[in-house]
mmCIF file of the N, C-alpha and C atoms, coordinates in Angstrom:
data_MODEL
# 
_entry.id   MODEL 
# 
loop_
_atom_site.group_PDB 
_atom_site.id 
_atom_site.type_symbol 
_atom_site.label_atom_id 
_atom_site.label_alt_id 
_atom_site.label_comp_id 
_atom_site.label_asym_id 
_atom_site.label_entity_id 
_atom_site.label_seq_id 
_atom_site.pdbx_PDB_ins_code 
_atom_site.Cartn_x 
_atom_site.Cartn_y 
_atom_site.Cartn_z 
_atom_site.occupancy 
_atom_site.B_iso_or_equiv 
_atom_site.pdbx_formal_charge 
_atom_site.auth_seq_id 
_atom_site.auth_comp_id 
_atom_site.auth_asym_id 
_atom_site.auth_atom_id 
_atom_site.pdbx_PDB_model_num 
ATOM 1   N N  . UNK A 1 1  ? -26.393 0.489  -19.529 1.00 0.00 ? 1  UNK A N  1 
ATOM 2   C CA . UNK A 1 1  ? -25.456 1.555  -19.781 1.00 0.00 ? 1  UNK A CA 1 
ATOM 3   C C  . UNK A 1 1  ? -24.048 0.972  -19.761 1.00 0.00 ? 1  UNK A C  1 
ATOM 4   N N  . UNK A 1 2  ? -23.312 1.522  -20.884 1.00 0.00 ? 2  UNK A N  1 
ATOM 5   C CA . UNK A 1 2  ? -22.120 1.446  -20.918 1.00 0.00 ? 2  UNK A CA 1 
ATOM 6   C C  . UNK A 1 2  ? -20.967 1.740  -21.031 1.00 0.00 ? 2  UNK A C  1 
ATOM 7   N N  . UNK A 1 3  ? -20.091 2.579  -20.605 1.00 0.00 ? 3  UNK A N  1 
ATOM 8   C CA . UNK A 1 3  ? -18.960 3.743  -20.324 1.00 0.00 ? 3  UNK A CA 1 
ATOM 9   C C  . UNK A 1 3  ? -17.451 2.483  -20.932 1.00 0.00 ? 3  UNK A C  1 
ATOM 10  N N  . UNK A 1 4  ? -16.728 3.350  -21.513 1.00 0.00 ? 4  UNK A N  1 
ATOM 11  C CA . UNK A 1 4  ? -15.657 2.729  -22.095 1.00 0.00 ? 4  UNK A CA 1 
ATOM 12  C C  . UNK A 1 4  ? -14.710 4.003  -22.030 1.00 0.00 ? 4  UNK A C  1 
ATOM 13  N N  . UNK A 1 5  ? -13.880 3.782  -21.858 1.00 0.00 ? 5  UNK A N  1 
ATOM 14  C CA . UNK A 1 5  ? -12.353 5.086  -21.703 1.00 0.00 ? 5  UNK A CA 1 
ATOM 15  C C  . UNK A 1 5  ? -11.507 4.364  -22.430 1.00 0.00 ? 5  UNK A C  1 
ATOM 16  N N  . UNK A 1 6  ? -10.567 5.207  -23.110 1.00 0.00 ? 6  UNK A N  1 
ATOM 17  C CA . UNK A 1 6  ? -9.228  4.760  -23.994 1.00 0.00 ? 6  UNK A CA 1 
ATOM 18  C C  . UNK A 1 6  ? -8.484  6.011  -22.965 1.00 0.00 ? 6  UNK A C  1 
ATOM 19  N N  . UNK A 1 7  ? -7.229  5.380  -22.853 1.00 0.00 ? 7  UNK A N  1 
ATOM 20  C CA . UNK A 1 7  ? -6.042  6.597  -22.912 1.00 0.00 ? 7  UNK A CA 1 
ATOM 21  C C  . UNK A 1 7  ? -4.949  5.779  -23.105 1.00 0.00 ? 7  UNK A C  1 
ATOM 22  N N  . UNK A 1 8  ? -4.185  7.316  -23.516 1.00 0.00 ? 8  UNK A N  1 
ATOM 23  C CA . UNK A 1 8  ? -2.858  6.909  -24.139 1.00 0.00 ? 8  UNK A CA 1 
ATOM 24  C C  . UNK A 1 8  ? -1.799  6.872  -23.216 1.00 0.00 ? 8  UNK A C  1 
ATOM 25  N N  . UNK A 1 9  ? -0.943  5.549  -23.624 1.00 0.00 ? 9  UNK A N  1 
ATOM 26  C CA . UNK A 1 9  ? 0.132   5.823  -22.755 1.00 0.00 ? 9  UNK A CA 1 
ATOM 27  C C  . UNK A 1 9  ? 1.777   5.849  -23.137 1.00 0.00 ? 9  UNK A C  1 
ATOM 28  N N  . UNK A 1 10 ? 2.447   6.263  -22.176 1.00 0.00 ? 10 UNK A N  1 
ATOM 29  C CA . UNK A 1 10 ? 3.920   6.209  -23.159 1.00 0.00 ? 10 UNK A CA 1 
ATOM 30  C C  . UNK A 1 10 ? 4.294   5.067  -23.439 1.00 0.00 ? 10 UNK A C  1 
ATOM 31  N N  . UNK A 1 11 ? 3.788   3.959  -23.646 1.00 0.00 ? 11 UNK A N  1 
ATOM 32  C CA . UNK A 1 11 ? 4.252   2.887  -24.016 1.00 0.00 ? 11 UNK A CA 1 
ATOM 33  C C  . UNK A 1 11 ? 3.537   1.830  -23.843 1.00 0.00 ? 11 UNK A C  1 
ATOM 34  N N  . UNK A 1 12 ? 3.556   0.494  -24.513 1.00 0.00 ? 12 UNK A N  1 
ATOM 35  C CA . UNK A 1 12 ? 2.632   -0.302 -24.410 1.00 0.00 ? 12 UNK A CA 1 
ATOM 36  C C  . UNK A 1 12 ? 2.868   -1.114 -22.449 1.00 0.00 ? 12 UNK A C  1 
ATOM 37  N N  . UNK A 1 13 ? 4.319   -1.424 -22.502 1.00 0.00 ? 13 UNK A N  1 
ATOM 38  C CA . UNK A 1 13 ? 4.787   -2.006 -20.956 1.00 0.00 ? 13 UNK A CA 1 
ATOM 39  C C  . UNK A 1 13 ? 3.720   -0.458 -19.756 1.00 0.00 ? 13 UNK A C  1 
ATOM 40  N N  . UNK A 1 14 ? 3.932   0.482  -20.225 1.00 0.00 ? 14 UNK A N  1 
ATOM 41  C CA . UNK A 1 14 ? 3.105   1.354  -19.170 1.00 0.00 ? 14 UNK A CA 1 
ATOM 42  C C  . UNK A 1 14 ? 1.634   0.809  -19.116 1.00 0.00 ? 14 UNK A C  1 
ATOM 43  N N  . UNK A 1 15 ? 1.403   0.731  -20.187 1.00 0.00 ? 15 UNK A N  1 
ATOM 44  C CA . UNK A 1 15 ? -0.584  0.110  -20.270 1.00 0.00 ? 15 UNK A CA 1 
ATOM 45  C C  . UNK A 1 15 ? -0.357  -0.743 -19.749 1.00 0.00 ? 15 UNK A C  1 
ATOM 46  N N  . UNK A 1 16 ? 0.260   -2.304 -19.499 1.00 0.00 ? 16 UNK A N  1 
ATOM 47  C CA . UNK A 1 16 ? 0.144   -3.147 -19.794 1.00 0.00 ? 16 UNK A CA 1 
ATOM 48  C C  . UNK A 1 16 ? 0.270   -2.967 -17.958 1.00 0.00 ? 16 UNK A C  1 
ATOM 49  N N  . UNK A 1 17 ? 1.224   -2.303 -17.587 1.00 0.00 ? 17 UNK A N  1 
ATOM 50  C CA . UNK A 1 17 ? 1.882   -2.267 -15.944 1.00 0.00 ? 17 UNK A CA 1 
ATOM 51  C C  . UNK A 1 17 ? 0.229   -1.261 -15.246 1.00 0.00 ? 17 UNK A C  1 
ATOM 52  N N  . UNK A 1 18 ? -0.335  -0.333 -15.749 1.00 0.00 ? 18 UNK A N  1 
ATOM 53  C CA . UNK A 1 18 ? -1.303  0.055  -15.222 1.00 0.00 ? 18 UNK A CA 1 
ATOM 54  C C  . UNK A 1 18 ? -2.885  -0.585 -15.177 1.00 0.00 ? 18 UNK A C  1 
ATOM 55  N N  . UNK A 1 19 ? -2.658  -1.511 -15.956 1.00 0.00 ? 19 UNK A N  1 
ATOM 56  C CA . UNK A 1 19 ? -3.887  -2.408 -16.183 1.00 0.00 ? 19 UNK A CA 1 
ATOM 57  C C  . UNK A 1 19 ? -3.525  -3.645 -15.323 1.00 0.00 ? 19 UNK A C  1 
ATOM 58  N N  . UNK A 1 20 ? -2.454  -4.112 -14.961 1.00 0.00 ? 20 UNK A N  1 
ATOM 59  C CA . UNK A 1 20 ? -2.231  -4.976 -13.612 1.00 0.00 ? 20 UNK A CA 1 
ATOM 60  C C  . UNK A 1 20 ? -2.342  -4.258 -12.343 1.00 0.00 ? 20 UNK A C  1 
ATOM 61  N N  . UNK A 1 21 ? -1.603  -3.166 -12.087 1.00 0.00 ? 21 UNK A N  1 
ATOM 62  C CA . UNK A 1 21 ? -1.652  -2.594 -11.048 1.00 0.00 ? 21 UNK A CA 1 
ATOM 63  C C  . UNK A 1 21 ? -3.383  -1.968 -10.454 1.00 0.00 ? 21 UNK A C  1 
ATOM 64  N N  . UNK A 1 22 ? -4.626  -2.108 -10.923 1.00 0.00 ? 22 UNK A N  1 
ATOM 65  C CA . UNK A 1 22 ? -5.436  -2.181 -10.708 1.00 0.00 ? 22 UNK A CA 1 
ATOM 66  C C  . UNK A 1 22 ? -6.463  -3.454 -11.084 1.00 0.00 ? 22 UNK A C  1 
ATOM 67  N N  . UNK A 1 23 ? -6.199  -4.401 -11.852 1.00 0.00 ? 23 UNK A N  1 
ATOM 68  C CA . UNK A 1 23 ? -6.839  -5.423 -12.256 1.00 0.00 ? 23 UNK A CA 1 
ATOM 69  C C  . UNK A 1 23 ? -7.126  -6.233 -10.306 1.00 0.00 ? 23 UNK A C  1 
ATOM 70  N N  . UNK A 1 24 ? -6.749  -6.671 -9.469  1.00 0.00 ? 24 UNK A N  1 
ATOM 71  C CA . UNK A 1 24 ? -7.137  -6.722 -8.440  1.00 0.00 ? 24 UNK A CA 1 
ATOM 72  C C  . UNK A 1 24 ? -8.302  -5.798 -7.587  1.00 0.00 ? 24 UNK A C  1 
ATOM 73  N N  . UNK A 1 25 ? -8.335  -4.963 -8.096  1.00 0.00 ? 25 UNK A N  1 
ATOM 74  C CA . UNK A 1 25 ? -9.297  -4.496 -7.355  1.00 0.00 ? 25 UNK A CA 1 
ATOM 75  C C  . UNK A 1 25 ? -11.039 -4.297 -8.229  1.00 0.00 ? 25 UNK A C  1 
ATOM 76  N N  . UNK A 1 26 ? -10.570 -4.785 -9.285  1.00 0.00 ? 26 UNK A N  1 
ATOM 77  C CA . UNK A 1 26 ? -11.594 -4.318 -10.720 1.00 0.00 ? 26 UNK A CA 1 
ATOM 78  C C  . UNK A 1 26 ? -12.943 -5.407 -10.457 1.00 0.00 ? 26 UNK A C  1 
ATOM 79  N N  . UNK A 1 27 ? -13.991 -4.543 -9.863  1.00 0.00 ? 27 UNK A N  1 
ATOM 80  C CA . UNK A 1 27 ? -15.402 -5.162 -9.764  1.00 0.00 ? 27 UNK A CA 1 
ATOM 81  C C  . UNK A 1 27 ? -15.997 -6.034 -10.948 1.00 0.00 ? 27 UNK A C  1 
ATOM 82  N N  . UNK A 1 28 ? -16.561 -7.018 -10.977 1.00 0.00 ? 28 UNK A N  1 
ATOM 83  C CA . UNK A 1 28 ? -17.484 -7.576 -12.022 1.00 0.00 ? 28 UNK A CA 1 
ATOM 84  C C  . UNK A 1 28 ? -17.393 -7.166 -13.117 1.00 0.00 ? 28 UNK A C  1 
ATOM 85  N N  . UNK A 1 29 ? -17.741 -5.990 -13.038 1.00 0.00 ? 29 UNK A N  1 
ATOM 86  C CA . UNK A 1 29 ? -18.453 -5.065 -13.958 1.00 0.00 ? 29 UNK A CA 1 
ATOM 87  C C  . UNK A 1 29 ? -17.594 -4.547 -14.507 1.00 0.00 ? 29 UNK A C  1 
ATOM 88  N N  . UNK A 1 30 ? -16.121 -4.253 -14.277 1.00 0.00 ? 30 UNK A N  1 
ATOM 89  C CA . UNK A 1 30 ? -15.528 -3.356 -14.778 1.00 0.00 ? 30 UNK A CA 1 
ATOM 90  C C  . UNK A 1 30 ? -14.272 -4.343 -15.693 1.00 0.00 ? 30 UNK A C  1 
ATOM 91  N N  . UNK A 1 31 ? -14.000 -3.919 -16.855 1.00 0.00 ? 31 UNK A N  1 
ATOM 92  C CA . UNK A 1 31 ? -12.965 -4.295 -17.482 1.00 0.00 ? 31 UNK A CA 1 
ATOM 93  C C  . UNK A 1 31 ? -11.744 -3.277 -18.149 1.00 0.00 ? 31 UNK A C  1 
ATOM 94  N N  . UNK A 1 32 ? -10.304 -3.573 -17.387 1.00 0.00 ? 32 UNK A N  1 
ATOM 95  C CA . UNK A 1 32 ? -9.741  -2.703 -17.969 1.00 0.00 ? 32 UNK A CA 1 
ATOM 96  C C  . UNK A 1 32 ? -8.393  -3.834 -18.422 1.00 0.00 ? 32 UNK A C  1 
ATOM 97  N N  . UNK A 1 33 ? -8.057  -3.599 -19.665 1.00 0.00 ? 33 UNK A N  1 
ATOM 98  C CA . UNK A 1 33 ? -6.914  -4.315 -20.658 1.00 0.00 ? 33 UNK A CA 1 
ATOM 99  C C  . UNK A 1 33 ? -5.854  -3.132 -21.241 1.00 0.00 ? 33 UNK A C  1 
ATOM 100 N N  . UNK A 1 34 ? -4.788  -3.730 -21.336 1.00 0.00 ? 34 UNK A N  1 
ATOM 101 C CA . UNK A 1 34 ? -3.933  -2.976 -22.260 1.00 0.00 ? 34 UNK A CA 1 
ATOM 102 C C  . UNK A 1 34 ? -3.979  -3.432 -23.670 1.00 0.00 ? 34 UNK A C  1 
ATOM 103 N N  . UNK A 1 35 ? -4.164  -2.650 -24.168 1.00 0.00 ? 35 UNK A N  1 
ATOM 104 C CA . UNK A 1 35 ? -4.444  -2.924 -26.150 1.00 0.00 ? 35 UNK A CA 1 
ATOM 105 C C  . UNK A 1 35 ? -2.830  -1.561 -26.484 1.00 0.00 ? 35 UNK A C  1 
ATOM 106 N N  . UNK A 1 36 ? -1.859  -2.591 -26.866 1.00 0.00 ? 36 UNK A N  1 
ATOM 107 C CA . UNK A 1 36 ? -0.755  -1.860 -27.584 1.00 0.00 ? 36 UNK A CA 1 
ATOM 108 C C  . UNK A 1 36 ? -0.639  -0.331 -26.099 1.00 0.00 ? 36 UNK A C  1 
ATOM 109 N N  . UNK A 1 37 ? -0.076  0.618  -26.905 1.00 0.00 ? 37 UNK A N  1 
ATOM 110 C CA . UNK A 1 37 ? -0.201  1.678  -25.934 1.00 0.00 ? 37 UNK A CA 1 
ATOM 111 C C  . UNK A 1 37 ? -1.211  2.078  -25.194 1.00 0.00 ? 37 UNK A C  1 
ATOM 112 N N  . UNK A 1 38 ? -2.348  1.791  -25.380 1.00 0.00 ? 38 UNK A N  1 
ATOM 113 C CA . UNK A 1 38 ? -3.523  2.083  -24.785 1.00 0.00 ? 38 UNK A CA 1 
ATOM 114 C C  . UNK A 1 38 ? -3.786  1.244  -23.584 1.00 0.00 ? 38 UNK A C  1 
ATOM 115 N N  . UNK A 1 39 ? -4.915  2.269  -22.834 1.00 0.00 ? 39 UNK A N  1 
ATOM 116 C CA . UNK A 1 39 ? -5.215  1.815  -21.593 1.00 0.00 ? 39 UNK A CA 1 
ATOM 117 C C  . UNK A 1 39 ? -6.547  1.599  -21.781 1.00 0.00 ? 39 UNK A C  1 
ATOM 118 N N  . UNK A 1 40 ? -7.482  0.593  -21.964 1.00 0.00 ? 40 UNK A N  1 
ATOM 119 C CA . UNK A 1 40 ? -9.498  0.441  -22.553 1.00 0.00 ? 40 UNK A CA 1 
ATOM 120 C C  . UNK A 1 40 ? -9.587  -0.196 -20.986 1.00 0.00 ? 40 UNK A C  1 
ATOM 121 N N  . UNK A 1 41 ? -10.849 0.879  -20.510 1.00 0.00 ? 41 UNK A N  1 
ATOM 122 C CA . UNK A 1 41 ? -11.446 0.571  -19.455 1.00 0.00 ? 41 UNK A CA 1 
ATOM 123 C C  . UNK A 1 41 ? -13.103 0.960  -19.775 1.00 0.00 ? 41 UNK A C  1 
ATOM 124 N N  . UNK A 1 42 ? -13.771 -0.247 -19.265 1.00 0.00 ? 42 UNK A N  1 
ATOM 125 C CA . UNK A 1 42 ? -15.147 -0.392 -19.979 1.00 0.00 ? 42 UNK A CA 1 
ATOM 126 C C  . UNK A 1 42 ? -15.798 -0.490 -18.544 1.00 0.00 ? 42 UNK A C  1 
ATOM 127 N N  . UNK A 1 43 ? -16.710 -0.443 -18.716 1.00 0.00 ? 43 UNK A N  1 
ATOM 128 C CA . UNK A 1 43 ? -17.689 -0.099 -16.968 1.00 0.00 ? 43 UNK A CA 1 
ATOM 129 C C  . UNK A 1 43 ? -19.311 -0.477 -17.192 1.00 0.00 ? 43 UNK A C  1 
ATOM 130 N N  . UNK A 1 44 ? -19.550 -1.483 -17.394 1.00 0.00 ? 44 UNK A N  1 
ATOM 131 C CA . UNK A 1 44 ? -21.198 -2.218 -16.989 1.00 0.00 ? 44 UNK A CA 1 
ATOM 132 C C  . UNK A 1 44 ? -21.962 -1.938 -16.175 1.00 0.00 ? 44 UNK A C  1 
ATOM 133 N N  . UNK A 1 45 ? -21.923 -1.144 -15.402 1.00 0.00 ? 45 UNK A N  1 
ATOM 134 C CA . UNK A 1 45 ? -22.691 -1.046 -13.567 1.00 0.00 ? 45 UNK A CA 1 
ATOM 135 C C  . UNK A 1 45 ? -24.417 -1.790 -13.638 1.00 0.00 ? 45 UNK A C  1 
ATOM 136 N N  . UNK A 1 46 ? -24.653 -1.462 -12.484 1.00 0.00 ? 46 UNK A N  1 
ATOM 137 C CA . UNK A 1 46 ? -26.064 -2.206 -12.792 1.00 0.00 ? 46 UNK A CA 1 
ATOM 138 C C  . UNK A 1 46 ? -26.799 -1.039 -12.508 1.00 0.00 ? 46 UNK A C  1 
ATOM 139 N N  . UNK A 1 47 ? -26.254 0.212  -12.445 1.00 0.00 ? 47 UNK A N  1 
ATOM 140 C CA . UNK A 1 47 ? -27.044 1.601  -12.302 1.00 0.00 ? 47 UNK A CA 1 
ATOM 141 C C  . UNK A 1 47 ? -26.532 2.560  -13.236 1.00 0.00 ? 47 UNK A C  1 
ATOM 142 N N  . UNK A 1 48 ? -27.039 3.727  -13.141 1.00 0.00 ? 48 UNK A N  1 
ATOM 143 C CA . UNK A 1 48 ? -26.398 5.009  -13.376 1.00 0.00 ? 48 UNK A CA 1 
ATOM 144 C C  . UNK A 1 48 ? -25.467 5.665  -12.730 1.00 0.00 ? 48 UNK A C  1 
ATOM 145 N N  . UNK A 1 49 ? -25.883 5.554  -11.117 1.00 0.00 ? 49 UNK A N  1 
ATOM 146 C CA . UNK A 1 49 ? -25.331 5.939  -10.091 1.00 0.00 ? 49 UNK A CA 1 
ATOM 147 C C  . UNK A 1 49 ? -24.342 5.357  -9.499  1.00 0.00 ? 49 UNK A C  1 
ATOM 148 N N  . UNK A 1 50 ? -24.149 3.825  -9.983  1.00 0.00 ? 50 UNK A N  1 
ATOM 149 C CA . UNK A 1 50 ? -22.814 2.969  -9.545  1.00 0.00 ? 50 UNK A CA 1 
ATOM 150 C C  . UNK A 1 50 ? -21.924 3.528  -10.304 1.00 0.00 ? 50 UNK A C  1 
ATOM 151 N N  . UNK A 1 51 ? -21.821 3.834  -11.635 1.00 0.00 ? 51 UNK A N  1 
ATOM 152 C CA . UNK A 1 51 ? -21.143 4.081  -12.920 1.00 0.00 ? 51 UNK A CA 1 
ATOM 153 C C  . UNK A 1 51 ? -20.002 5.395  -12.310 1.00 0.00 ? 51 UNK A C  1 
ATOM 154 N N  . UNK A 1 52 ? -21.002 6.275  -11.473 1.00 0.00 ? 52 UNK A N  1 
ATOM 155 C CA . UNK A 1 52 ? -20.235 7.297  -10.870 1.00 0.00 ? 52 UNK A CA 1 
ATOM 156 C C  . UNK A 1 52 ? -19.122 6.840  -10.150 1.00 0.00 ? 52 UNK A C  1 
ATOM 157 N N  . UNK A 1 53 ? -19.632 5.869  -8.751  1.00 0.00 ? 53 UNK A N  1 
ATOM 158 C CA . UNK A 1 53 ? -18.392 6.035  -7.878  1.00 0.00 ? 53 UNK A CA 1 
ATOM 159 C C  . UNK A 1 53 ? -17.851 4.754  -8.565  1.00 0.00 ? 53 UNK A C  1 
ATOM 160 N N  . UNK A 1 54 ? -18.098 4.001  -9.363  1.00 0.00 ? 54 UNK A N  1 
ATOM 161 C CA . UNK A 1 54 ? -16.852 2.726  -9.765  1.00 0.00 ? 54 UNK A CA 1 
ATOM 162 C C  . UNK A 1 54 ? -15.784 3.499  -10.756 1.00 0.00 ? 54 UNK A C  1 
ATOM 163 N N  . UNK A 1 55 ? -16.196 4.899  -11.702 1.00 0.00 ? 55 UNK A N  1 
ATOM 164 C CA . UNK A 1 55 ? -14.798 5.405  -12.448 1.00 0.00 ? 55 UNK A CA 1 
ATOM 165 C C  . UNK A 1 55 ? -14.207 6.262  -11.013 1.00 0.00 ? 55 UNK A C  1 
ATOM 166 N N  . UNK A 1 56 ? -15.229 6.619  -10.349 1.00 0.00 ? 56 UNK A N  1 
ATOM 167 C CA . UNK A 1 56 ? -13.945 7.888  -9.072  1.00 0.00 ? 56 UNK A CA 1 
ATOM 168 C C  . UNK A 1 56 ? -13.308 6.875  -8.412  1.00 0.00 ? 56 UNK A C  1 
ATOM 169 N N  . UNK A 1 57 ? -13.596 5.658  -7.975  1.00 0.00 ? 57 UNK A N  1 
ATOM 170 C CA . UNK A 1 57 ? -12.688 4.655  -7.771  1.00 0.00 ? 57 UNK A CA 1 
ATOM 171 C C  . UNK A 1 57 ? -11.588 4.256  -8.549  1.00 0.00 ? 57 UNK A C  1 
ATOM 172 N N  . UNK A 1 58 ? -11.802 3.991  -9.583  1.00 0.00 ? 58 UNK A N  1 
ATOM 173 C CA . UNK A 1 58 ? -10.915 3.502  -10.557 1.00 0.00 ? 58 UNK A CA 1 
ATOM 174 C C  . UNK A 1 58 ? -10.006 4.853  -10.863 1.00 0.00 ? 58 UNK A C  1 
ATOM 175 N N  . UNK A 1 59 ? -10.057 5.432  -11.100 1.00 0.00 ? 59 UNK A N  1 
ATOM 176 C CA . UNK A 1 59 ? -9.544  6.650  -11.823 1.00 0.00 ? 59 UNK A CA 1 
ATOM 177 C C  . UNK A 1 59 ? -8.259  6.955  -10.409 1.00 0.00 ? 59 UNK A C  1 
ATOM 178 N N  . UNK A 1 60 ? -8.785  7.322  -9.576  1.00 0.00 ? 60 UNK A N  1 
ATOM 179 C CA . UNK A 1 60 ? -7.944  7.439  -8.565  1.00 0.00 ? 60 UNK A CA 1 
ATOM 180 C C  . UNK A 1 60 ? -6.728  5.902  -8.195  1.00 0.00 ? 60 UNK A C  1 
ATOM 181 N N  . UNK A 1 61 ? -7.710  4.903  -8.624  1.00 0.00 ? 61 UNK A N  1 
ATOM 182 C CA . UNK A 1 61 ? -6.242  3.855  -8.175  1.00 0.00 ? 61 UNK A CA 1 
ATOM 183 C C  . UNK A 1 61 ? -5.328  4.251  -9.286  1.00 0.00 ? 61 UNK A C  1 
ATOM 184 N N  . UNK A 1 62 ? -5.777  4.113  -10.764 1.00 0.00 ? 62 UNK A N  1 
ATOM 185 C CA . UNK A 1 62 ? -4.760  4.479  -11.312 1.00 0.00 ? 62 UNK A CA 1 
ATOM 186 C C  . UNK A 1 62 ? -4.195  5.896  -11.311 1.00 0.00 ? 62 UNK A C  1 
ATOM 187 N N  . UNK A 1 63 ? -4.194  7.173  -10.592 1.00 0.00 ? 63 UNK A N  1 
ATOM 188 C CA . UNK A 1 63 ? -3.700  8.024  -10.400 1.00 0.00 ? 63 UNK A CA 1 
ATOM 189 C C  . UNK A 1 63 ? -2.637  7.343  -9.447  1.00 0.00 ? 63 UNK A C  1 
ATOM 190 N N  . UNK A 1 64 ? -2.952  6.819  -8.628  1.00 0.00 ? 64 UNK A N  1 
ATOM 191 C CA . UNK A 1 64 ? -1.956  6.002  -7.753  1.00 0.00 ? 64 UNK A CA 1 
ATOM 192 C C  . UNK A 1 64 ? -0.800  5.446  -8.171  1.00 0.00 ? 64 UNK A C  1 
ATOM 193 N N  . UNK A 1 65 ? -1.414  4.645  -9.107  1.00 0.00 ? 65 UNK A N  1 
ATOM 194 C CA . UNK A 1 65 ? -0.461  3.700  -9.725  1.00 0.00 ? 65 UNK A CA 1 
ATOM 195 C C  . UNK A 1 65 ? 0.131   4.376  -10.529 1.00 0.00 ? 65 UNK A C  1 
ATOM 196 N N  . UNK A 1 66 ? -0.198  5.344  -11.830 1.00 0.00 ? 66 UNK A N  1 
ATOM 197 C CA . UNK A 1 66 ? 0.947   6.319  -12.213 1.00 0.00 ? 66 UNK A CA 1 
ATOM 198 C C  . UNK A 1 66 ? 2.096   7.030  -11.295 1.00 0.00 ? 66 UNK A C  1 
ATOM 199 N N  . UNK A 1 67 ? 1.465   7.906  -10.216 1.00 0.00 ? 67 UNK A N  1 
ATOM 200 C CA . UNK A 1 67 ? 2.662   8.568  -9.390  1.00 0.00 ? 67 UNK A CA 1 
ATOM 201 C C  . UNK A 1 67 ? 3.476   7.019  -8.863  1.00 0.00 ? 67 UNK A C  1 
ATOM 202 N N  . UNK A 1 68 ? 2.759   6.143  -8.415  1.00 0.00 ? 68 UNK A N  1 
ATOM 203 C CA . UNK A 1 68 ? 4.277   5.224  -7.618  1.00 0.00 ? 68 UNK A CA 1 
ATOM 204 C C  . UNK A 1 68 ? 4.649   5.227  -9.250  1.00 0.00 ? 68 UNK A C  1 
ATOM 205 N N  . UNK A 1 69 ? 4.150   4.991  -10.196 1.00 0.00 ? 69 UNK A N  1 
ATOM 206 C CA . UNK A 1 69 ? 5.754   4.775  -11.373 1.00 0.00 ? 69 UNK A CA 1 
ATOM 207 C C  . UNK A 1 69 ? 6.694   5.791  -11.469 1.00 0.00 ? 69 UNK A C  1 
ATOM 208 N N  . UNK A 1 70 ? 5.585   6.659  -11.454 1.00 0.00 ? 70 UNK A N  1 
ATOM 209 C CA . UNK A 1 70 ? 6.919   7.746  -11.650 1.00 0.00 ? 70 UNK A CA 1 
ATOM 210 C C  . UNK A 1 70 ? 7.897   8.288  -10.652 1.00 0.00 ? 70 UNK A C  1 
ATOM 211 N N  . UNK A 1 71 ? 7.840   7.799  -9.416  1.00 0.00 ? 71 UNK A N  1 
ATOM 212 C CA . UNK A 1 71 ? 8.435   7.564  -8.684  1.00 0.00 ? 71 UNK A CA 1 
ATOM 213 C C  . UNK A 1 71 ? 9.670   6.262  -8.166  1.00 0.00 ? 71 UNK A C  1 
ATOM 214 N N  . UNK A 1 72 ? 8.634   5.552  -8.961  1.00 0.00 ? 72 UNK A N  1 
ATOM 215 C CA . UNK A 1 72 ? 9.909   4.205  -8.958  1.00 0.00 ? 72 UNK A CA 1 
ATOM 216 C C  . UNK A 1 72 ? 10.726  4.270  -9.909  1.00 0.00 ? 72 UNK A C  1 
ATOM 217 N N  . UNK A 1 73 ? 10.348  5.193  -11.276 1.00 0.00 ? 73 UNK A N  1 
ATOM 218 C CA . UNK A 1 73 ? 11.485  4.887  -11.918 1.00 0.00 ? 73 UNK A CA 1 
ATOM 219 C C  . UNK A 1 73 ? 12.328  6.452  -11.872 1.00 0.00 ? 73 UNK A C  1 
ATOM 220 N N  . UNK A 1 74 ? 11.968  6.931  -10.645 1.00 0.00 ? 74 UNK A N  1 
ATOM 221 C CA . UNK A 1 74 ? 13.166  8.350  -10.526 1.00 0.00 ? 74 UNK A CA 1 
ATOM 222 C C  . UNK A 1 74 ? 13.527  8.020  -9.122  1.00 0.00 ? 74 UNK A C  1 
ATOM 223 N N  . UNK A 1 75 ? 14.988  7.627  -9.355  1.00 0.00 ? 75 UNK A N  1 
ATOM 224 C CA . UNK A 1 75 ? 15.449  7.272  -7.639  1.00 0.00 ? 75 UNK A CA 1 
ATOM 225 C C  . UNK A 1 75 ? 15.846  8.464  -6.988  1.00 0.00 ? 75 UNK A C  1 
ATOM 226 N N  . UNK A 1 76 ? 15.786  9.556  -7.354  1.00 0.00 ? 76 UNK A N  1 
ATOM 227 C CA . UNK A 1 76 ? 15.709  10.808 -6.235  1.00 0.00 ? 76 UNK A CA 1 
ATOM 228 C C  . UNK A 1 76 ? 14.448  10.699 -6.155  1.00 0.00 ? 76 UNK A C  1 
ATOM 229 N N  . UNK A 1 77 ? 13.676  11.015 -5.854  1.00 0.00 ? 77 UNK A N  1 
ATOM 230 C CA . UNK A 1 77 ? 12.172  11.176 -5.602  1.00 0.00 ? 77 UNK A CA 1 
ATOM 231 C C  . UNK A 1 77 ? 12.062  10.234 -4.519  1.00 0.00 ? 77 UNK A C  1 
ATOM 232 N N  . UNK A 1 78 ? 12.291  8.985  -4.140  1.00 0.00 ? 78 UNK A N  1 
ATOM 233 C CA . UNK A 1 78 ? 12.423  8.124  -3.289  1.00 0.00 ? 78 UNK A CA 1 
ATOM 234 C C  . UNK A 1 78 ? 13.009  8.360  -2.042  1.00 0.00 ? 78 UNK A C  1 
ATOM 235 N N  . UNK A 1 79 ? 11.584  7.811  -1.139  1.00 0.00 ? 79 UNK A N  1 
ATOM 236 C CA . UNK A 1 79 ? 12.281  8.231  0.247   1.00 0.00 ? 79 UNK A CA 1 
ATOM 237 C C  . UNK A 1 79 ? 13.655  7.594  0.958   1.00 0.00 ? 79 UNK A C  1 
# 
């Protein structure tokens, strides 16, 4: 089995900054690249059931990693 996600982003430096900001933590199995504006995250698992918690993993770091941007690049928002 094989799961692949595209999303769009405002810019290619955003893909490119959200596909580092989780590339450290990215299992074996999982590949995520910036292609131009896009964000391609592809997912191999060796189950059905891994497939689940490796995107609720993933999905959430990069929820992460979006809010700190949008936070780093609005200096009111900053504690």
């Amino acid at each position: 089995m094989t799961v692949e996600l595209r999303r769009t982003c405002a810019s290619a430096e955003e893909a490119r900054r959200l596909a580092a900001a989780v590339a450290v933590d990215d299992p074996a199995h999982v590949t995520v690249v910036a292609e131009g504006d896009a964000l391609l995250v592809r997912v191999e698992p060796a189950s059905a059931g891994s497939v689940r918690a490796t995107l609720d993993d993933l999905l959430a770091c990069l929820a992460a990693a979006e809010a700190a941007a949008r936070t780093a690049g609005n200096p009111a928002r900053r504690p």
